[in-house]
PLY file of the C-alpha trace (Angstrom):
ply
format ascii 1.0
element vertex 70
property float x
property float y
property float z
element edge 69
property int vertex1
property int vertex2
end_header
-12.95 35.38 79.39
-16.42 34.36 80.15
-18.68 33.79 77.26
-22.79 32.79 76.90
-23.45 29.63 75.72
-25.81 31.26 73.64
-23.05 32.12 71.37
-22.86 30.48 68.16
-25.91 28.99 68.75
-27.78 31.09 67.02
-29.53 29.85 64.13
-31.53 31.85 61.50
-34.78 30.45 60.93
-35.82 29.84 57.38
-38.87 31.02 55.76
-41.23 29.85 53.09
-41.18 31.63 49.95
-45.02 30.81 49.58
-45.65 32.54 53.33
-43.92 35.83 52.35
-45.41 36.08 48.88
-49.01 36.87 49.74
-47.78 39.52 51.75
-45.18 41.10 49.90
-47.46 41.24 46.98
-50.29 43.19 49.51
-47.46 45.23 51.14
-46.57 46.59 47.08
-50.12 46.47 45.51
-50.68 49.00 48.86
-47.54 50.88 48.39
-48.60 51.58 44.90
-52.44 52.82 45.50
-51.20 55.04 47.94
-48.14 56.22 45.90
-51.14 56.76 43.38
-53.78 58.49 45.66
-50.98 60.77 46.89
-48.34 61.77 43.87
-50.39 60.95 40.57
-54.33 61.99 41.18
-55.11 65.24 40.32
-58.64 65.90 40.52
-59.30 66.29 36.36
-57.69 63.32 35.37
-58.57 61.44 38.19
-59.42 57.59 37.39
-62.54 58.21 39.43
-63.50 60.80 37.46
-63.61 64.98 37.85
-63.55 65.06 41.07
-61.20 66.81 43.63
-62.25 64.84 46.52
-59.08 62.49 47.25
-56.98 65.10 46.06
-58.31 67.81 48.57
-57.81 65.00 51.27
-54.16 64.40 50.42
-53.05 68.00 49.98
-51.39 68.70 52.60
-49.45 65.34 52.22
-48.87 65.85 48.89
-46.82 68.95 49.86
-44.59 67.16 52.36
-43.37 64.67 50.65
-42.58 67.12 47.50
-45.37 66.09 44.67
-46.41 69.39 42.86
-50.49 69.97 42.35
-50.59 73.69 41.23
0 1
1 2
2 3
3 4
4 5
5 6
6 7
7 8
8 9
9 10
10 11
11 12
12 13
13 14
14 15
15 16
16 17
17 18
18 19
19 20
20 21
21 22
22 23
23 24
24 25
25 26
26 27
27 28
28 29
29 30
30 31
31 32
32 33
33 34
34 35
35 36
36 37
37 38
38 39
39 40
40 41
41 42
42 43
43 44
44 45
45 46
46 47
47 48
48 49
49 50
50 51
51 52
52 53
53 54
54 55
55 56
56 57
57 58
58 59
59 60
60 61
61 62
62 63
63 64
64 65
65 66
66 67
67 68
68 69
């Protein structure tokens, strides 16, 4: 049986905690304004105040992925 001498070889390589923060912090703080701008605003109690602006521009989504608005 032949086998690659690539086999076993294989090493994984490790990563810095401190490289993978900054981004895994961005990657939830992101996750969370659109989770916000998508399931939670609602036009009248809107952080941004009464308007239906971001909610008219997610509606559609909104609907997909199963959030009820009216």
């Amino acid at each position: 049986m032949m086998t690659s001498p690539a086999i076993g070889q294989v090493r994984p390589v490790p990563v810095a905690v401190s490289e993978v923060l900054p981004w895994l912090i961005g990657a939830l703080v992101f996750g969370l304004a659109l989770y916000y701008f998508v399931g939670i605003d609602e036009g009248a109690t809107s952080v941004f105040g009464n308007t239906m602006v971001v909610h008219e521009l997610v509606h559609d989504a909104r609907h997909f992925l199963g959030f009820p608005c009216h």
